[in-house]
PyMOL commands that place a pseudoatom at each C-alpha (Angstrom):
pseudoatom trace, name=CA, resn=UNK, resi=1, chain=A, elem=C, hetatm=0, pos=[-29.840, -4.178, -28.168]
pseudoatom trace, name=CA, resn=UNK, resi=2, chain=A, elem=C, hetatm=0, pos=[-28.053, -4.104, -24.696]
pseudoatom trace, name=CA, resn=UNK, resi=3, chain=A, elem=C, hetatm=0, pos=[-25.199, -5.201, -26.005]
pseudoatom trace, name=CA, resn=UNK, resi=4, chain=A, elem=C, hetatm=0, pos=[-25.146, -2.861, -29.339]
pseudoatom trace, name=CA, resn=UNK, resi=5, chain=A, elem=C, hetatm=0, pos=[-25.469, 0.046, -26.956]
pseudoatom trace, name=CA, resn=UNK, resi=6, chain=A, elem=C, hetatm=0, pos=[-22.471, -0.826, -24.848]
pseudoatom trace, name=CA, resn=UNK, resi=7, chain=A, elem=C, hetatm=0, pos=[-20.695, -1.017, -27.768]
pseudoatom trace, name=CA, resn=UNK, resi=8, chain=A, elem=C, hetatm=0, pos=[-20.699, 2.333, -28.964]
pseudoatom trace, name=CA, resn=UNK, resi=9, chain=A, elem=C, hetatm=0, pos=[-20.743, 3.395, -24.841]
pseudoatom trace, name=CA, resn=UNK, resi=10, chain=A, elem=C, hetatm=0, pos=[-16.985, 2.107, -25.427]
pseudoatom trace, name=CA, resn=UNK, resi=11, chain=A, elem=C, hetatm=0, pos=[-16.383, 3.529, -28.853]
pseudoatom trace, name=CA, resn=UNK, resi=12, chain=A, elem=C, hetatm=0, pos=[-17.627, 6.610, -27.474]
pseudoatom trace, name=CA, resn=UNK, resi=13, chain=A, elem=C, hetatm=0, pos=[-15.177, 6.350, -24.506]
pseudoatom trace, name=CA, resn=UNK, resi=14, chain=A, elem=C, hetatm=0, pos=[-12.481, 5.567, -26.254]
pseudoatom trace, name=CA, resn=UNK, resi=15, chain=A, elem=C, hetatm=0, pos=[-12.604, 8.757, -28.383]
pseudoatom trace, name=CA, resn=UNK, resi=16, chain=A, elem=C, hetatm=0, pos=[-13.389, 10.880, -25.340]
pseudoatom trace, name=CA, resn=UNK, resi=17, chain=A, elem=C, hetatm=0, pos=[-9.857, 9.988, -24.675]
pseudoatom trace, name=CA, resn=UNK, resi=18, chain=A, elem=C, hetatm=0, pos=[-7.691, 9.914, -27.554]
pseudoatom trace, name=CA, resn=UNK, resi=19, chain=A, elem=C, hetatm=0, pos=[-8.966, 13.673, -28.939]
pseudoatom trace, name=CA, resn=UNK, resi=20, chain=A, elem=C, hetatm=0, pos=[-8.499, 14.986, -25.421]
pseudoatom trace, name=CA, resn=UNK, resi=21, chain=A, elem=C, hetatm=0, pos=[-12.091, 16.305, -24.817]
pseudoatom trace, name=CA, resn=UNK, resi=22, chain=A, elem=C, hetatm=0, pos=[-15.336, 15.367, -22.924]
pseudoatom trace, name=CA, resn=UNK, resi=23, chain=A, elem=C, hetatm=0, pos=[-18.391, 14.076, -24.531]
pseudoatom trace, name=CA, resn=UNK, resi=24, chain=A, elem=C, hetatm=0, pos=[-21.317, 15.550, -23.363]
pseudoatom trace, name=CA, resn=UNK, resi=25, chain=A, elem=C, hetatm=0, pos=[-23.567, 12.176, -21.828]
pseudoatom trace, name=CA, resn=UNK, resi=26, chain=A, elem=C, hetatm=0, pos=[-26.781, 14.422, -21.280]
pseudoatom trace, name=CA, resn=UNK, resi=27, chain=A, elem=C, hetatm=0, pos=[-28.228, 12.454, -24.529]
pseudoatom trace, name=CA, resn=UNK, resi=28, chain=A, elem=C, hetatm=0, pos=[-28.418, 9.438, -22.151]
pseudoatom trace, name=CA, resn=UNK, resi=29, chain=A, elem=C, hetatm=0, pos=[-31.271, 8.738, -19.777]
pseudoatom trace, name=CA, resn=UNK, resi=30, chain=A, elem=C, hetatm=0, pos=[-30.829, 9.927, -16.170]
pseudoatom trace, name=CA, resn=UNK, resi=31, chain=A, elem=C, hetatm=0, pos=[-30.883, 6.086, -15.195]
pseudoatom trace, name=CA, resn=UNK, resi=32, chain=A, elem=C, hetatm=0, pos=[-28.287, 5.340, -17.266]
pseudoatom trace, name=CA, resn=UNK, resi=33, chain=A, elem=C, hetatm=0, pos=[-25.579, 7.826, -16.660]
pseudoatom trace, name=CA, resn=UNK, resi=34, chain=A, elem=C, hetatm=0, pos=[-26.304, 7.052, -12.860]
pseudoatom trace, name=CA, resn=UNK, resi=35, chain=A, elem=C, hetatm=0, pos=[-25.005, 3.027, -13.779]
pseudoatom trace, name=CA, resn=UNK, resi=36, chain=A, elem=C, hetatm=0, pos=[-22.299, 4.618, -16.110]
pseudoatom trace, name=CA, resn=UNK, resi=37, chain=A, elem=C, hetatm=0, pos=[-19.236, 6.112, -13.748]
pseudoatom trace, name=CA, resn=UNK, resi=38, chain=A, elem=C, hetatm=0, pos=[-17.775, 8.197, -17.202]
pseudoatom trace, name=CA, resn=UNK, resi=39, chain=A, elem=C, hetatm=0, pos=[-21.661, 9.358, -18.259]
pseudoatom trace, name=CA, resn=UNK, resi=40, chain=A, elem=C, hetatm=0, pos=[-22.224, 11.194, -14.302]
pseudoatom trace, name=CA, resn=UNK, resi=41, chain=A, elem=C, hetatm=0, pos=[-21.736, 14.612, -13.255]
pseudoatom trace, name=CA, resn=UNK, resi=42, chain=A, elem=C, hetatm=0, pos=[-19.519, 15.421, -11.268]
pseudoatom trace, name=CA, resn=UNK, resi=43, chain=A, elem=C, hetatm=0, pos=[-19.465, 19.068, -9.841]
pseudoatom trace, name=CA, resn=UNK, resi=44, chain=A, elem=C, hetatm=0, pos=[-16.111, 21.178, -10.011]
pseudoatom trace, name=CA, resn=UNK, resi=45, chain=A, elem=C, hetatm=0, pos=[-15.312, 22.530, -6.903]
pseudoatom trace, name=CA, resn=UNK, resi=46, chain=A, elem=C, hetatm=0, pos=[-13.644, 25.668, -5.568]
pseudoatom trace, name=CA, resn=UNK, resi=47, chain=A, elem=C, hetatm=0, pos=[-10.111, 25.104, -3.283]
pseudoatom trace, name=CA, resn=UNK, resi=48, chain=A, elem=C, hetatm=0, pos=[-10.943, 25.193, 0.439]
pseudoatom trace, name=CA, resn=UNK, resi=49, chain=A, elem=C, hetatm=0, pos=[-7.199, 26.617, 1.343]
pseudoatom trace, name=CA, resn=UNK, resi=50, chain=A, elem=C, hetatm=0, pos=[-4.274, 27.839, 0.130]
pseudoatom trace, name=CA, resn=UNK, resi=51, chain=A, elem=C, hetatm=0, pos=[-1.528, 26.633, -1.783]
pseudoatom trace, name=CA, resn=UNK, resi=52, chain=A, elem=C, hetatm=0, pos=[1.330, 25.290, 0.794]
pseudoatom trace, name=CA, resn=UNK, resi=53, chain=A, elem=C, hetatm=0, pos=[5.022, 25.857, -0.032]
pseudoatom trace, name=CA, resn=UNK, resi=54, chain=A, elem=C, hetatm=0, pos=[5.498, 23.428, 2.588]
pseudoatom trace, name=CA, resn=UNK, resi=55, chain=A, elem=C, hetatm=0, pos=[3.354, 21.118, 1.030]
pseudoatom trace, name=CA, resn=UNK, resi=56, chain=A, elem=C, hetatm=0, pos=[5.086, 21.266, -2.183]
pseudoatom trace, name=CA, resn=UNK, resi=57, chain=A, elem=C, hetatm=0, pos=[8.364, 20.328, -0.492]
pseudoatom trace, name=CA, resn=UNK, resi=58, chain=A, elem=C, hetatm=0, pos=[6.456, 17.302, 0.630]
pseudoatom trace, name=CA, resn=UNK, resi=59, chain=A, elem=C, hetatm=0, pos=[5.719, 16.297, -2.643]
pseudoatom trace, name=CA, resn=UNK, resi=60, chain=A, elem=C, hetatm=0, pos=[8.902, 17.267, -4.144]
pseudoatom trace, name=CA, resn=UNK, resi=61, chain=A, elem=C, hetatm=0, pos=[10.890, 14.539, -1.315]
pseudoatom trace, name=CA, resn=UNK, resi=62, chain=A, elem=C, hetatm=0, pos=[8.052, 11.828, -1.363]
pseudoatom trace, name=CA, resn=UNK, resi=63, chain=A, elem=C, hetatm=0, pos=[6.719, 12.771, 1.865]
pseudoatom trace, name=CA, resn=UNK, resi=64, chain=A, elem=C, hetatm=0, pos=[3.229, 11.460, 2.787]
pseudoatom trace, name=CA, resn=UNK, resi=65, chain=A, elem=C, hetatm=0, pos=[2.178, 14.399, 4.390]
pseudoatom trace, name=CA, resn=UNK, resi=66, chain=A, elem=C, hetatm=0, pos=[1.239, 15.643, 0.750]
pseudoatom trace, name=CA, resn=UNK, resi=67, chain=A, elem=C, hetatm=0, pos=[-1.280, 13.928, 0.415]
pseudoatom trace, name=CA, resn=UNK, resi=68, chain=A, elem=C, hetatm=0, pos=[-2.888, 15.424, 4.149]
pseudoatom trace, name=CA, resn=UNK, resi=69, chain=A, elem=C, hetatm=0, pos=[-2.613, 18.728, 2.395]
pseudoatom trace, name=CA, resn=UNK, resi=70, chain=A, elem=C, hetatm=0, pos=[-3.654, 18.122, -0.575]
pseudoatom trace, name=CA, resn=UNK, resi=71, chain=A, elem=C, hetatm=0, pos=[-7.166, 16.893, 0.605]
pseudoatom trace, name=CA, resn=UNK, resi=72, chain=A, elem=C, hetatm=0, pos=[-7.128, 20.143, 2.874]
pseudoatom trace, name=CA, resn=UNK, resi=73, chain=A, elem=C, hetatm=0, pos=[-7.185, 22.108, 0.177]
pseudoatom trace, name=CA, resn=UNK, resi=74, chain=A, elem=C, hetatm=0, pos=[-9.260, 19.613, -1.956]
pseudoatom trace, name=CA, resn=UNK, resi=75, chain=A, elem=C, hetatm=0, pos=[-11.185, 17.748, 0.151]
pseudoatom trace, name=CA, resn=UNK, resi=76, chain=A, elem=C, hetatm=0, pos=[-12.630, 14.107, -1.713]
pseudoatom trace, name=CA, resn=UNK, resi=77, chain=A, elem=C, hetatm=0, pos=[-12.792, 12.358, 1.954]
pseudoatom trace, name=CA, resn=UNK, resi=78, chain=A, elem=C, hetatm=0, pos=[-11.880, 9.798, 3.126]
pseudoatom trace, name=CA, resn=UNK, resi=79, chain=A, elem=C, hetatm=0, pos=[-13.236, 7.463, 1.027]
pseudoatom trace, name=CA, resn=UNK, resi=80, chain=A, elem=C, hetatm=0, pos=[-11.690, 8.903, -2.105]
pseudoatom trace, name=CA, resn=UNK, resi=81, chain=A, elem=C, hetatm=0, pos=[-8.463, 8.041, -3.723]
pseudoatom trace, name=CA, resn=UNK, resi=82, chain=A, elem=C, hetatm=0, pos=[-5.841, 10.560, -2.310]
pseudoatom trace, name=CA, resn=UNK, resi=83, chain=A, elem=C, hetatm=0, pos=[-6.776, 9.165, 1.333]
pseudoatom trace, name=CA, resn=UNK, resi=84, chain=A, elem=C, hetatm=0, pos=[-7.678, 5.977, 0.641]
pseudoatom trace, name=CA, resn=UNK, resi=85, chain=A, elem=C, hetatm=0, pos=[-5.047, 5.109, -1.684]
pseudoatom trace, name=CA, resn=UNK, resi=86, chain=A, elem=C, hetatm=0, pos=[-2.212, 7.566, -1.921]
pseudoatom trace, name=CA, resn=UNK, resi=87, chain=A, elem=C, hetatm=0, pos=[-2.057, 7.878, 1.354]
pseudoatom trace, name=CA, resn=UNK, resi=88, chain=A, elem=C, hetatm=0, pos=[-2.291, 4.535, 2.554]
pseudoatom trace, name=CA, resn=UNK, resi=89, chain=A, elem=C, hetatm=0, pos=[-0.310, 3.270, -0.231]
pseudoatom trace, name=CA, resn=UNK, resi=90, chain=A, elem=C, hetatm=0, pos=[2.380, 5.402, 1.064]
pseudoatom trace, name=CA, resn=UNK, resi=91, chain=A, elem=C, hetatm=0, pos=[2.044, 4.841, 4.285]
pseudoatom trace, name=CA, resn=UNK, resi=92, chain=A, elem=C, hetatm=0, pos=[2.605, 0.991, 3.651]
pseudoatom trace, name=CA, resn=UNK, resi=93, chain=A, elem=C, hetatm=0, pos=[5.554, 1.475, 1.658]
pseudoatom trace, name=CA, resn=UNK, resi=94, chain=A, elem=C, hetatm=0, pos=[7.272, 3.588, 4.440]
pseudoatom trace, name=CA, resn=UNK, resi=95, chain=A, elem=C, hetatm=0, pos=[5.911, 1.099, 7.071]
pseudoatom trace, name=CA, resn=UNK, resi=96, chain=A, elem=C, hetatm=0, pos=[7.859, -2.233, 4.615]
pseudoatom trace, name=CA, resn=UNK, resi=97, chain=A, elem=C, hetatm=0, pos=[10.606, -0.090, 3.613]
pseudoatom trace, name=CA, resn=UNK, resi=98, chain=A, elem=C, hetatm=0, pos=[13.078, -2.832, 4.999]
pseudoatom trace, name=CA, resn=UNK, resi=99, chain=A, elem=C, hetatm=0, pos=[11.426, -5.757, 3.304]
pseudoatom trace, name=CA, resn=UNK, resi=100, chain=A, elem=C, hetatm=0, pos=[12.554, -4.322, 0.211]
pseudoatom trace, name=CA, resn=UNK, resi=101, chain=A, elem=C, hetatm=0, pos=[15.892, -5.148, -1.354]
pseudoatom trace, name=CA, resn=UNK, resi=102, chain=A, elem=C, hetatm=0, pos=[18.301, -2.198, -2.038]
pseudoatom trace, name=CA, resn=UNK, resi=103, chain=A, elem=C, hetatm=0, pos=[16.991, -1.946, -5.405]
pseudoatom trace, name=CA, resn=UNK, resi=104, chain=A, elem=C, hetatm=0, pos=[13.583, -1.937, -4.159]
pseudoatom trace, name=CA, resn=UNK, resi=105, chain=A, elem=C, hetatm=0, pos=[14.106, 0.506, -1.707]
pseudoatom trace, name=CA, resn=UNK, resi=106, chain=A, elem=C, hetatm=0, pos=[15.227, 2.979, -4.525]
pseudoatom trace, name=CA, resn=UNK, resi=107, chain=A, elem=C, hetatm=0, pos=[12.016, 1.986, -6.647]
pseudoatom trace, name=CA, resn=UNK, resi=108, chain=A, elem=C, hetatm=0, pos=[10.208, 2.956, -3.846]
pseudoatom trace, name=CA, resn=UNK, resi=109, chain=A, elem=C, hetatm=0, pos=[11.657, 5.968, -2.801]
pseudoatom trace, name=CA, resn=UNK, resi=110, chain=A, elem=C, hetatm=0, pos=[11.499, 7.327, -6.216]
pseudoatom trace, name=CA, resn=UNK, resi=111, chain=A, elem=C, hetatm=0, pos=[8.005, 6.142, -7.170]
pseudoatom trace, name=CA, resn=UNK, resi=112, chain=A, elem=C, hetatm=0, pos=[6.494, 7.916, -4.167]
pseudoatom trace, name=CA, resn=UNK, resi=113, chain=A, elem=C, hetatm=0, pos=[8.360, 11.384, -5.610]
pseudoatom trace, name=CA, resn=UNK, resi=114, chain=A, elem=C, hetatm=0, pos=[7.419, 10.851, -9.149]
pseudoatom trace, name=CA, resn=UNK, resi=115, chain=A, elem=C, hetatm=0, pos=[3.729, 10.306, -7.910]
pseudoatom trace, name=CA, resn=UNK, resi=116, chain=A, elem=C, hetatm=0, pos=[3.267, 13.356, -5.738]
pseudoatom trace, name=CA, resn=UNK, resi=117, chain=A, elem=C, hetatm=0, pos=[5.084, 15.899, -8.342]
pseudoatom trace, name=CA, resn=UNK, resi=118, chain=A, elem=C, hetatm=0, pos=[2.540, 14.102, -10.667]
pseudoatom trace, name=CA, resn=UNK, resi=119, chain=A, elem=C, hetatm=0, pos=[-0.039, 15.666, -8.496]
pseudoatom trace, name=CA, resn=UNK, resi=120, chain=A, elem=C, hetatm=0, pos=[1.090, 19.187, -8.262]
pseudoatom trace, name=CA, resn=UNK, resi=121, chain=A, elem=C, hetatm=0, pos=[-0.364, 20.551, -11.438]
pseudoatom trace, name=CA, resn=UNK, resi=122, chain=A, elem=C, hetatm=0, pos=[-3.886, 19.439, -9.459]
pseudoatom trace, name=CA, resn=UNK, resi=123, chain=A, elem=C, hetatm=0, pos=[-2.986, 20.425, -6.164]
pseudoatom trace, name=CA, resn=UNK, resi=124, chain=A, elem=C, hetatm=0, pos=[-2.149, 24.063, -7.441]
pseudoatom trace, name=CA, resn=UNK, resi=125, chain=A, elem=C, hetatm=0, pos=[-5.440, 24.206, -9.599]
pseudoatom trace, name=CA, resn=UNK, resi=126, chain=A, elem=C, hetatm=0, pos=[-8.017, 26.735, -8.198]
pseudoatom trace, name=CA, resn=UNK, resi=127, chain=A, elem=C, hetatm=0, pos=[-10.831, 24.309, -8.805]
pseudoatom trace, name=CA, resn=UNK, resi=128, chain=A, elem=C, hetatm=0, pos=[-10.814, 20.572, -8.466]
pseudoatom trace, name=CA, resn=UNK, resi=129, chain=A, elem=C, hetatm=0, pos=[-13.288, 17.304, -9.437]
pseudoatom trace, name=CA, resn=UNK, resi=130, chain=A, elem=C, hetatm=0, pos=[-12.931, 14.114, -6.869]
pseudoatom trace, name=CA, resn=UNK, resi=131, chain=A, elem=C, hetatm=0, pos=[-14.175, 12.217, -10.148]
pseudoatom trace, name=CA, resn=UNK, resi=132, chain=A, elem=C, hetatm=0, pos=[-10.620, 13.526, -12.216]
pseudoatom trace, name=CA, resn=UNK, resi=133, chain=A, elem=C, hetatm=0, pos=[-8.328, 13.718, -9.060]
pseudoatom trace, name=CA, resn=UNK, resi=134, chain=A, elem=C, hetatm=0, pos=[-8.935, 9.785, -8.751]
pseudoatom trace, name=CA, resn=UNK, resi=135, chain=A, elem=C, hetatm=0, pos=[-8.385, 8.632, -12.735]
pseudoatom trace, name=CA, resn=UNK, resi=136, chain=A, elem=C, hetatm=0, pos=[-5.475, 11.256, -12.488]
pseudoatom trace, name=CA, resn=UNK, resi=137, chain=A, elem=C, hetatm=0, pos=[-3.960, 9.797, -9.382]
pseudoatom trace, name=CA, resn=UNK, resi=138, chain=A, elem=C, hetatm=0, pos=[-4.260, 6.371, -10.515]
pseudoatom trace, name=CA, resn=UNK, resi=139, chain=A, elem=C, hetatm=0, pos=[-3.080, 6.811, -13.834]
pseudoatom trace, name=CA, resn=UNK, resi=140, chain=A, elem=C, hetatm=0, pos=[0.038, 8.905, -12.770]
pseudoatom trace, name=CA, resn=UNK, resi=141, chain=A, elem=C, hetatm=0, pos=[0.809, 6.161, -10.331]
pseudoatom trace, name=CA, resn=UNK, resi=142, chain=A, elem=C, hetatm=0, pos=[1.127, 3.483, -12.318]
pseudoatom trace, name=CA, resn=UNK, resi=143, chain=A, elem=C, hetatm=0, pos=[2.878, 5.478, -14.757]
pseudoatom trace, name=CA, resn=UNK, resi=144, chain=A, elem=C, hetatm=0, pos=[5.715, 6.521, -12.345]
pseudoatom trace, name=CA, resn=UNK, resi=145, chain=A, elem=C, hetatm=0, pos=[5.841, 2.386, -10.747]
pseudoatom trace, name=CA, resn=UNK, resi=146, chain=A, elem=C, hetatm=0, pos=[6.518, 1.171, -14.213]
pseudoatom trace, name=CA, resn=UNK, resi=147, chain=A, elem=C, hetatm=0, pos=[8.360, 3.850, -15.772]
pseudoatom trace, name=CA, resn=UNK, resi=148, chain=A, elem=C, hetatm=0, pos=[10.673, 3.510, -12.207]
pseudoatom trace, name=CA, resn=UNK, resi=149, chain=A, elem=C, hetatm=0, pos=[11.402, -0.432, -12.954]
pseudoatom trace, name=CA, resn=UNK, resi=150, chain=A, elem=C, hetatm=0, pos=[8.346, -1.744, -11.233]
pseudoatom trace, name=CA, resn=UNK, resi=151, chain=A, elem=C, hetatm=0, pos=[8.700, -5.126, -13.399]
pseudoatom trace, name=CA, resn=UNK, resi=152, chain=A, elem=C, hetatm=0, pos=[12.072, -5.637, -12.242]
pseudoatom trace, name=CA, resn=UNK, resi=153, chain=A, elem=C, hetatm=0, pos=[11.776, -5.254, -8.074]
pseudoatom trace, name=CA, resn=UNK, resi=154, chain=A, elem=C, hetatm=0, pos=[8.663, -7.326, -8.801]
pseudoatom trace, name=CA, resn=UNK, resi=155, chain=A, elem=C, hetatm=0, pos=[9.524, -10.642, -8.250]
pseudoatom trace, name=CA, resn=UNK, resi=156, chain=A, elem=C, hetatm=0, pos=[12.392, -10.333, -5.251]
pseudoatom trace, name=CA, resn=UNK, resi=157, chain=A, elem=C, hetatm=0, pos=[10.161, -7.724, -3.566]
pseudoatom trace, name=CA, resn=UNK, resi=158, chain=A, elem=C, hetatm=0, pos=[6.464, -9.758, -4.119]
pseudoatom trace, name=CA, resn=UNK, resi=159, chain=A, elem=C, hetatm=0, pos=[6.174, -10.303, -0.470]
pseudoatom trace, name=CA, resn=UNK, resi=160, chain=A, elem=C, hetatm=0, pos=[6.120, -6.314, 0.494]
pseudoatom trace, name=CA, resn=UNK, resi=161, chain=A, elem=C, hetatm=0, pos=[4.132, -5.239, -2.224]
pseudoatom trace, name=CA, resn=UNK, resi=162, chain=A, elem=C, hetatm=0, pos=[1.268, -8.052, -1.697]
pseudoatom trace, name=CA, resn=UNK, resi=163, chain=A, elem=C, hetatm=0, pos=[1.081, -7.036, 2.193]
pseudoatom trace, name=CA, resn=UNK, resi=164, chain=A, elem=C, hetatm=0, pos=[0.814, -3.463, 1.248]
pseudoatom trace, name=CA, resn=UNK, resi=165, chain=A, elem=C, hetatm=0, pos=[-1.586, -3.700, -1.627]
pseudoatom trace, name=CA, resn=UNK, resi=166, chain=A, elem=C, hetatm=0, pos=[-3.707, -5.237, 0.986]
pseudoatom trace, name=CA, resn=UNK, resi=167, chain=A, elem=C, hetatm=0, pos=[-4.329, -1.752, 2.119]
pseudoatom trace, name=CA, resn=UNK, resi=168, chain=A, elem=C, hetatm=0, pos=[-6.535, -1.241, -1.033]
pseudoatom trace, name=CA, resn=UNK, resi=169, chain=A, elem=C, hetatm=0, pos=[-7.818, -2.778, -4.124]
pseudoatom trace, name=CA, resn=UNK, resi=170, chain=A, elem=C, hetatm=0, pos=[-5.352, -5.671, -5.413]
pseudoatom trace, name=CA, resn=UNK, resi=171, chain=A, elem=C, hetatm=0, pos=[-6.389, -4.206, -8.887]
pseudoatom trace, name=CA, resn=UNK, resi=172, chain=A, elem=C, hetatm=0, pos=[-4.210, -1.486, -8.486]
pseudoatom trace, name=CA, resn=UNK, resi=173, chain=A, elem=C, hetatm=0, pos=[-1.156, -3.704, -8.319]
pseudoatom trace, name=CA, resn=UNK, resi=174, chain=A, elem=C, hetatm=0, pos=[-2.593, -6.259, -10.815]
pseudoatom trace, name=CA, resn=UNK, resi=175, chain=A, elem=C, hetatm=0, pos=[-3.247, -3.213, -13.500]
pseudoatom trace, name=CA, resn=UNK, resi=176, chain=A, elem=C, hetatm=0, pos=[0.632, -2.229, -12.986]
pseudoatom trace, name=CA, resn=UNK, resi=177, chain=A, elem=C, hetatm=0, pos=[1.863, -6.185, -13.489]
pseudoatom trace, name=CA, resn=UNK, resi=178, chain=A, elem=C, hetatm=0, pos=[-0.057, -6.414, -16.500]
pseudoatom trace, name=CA, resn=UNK, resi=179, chain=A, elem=C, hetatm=0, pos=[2.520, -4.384, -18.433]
pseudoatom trace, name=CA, resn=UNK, resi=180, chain=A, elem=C, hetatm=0, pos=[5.564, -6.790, -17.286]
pseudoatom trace, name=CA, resn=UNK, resi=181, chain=A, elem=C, hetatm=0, pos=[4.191, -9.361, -19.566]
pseudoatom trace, name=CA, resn=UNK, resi=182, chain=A, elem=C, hetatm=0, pos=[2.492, -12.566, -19.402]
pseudoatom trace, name=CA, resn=UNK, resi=183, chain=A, elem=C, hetatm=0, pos=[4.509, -14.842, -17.744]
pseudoatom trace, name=CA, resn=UNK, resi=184, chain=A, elem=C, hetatm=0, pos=[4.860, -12.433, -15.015]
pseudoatom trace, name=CA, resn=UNK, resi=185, chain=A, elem=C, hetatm=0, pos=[1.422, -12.477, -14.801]
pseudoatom trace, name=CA, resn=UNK, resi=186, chain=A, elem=C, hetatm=0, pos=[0.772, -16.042, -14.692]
pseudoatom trace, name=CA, resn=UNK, resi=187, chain=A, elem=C, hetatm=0, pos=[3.609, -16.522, -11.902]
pseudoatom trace, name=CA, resn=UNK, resi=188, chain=A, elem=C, hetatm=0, pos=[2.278, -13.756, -10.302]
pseudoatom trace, name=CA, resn=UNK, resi=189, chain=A, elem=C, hetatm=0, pos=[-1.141, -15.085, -10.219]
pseudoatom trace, name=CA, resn=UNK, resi=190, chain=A, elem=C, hetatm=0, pos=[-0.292, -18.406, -9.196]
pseudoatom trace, name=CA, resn=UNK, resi=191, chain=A, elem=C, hetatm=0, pos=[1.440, -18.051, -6.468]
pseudoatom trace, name=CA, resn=UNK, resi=192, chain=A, elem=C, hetatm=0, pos=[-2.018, -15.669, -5.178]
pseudoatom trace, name=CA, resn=UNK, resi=193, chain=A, elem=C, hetatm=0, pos=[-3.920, -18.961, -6.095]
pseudoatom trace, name=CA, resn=UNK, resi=194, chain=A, elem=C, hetatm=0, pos=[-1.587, -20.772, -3.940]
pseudoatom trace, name=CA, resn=UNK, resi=195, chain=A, elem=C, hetatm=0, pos=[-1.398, -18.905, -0.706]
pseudoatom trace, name=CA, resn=UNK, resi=196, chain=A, elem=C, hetatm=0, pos=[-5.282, -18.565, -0.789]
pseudoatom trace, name=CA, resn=UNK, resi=197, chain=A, elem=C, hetatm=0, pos=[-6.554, -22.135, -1.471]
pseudoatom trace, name=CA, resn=UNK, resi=198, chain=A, elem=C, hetatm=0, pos=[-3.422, -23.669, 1.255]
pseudoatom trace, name=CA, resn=UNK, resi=199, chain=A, elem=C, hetatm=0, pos=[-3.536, -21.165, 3.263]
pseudoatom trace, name=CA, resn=UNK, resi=200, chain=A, elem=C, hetatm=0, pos=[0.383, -20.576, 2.942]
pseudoatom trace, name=CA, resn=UNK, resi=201, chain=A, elem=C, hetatm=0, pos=[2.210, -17.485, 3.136]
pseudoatom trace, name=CA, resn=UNK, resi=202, chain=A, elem=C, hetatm=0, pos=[3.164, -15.259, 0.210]
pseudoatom trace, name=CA, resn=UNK, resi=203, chain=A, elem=C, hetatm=0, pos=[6.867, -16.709, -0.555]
pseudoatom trace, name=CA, resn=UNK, resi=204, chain=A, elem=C, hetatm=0, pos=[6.800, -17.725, -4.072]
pseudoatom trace, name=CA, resn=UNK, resi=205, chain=A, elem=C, hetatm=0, pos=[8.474, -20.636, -3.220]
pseudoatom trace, name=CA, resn=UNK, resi=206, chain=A, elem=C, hetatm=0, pos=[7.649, -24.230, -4.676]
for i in range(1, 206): cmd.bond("trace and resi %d" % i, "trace and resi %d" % (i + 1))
show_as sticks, trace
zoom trace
C-alpha cells in the first residue's frame, strides 16, 4: 500500500512539473504533507526592501554581494539556500580562484554571472517563497555550470571544486557531474572513495 501510494506521489510530481502548475496536496493528511517537502505550505511573502540598482550591477558582474541583498530584500536566513549556498559557494570560488586553470577561471567567472542574472526575475518579484527561491536557485545553478563547460574544467580543476563543495552539500556538485556521463562519474567517485578510506589528498593521481 506504502509503496502504491508513493508511486502515484511521483506520478503526481512529475506532472506538477511538466504542465507548469501546482497540484493542490490539501487531499493528503496533515501528517503526510509534513514528511512530503513538495505536499507543505509554504507562505508567500511580501519584499522587506527595495529593489537595488546597485544590487543588480552585482549580479550583472558576478559579484557576491548579490546575494547579501537579495536576502535583504527576501530574507530565507541563514540557513536557506541563497546564504548557505550561493553565497558560500561564491565565496569559495573567489577564495580558489588561482587553483583553477585559465580555462577554469573563465568557467568560473562566467558561471557566477549566469547564476545571479538567473536570479533577478526573483529578486525583482514583489513577493517571494524560501521553498521556490531554493529549487529555483539550485536548478538555475546547475544549469549555468553545465551549460558554461562544467564537464570539461572538471577533471583538471577536481581539486578546487571538491574543497569548495565542502562548504555545502557534495550533492550539489554530484547532481551537476551526473550529466558529464558515466565514466566521469565513476572516476569521479573513485577517487572520493580513495582519499576517504587512505586518508590521501584529493589529486586524482594513481
Amino acid at each position: 500500500m506504502q509503496k502504491m501510494l508513493y508511486k502515484t506521489l511521483v506520478l503526481l510530481l512529475v506532472i506538477q512539473h511538466t504542465r507548469g502548475h501546482g497540484i493542490d496536496w490539501s487531499f493528503l493528511p496533515s501528517w503526510l504533507r509534513e514528511k512530503l517537502p513538495f505536499a507543505r505550505e509554504h507562505p508567500v511573502q511580501p519584499a522587506l526592501a527595495e529593489v537595488s540598482d546597485e544590487c543588480i550591477r552585482y549580479a550583472e558582474t558576478g559579484d557576491c554581494r548579490f546575494y547579501q541583498c537579495f536576502e535583504e530584500r527576501h530574507p530565507c536566513g541563514h540557513g536557506a539556500y541563497i546564504q548557505k549556498y550561493g553565497w558560500g559557494y561564491c565565496h569559495g570560488f573567489v577564495r580558489e580562484i588561482n587553483r583553477f586553470n585559465t580555462r577554469g577561471k573563465r568557467w568560473v567567472n562566467e558561471t557566477k554571472k549566469c547564476s545571479m542574472r538567473a536570479l533577478l526575475t526573483k529578486y525583482r518579484a514583489s513577493q517571494y517563497d524560501c521553498h521556490a527561491i531554493k529549487h529555483h536557485a539550485e536548478d538555475t545553478h546547475r544549469d549555468c555550470a553545465i551549460n558554461k563547460g562544467f564537464c570539461a574544467i572538471l577533471w583538471p580543476n577536481r581539486e578546487a571544486l571538491m574543497d569548495i563543495y565542502k562548504l555545502g552539500s557534495k550533492k550539489h556538485l554530484l547532481r551537476t557531474i551526473a550529466v558529464c556521463g558515466r565514466d566521469a562519474i565513476t572516476r569521479f567517485l573513485g577517487q572520493i572513495g580513495s582519499s576517504l578510506m587512505f586518508g590521501t589528498p584529493f589529486s586524482g593521481k594513481k
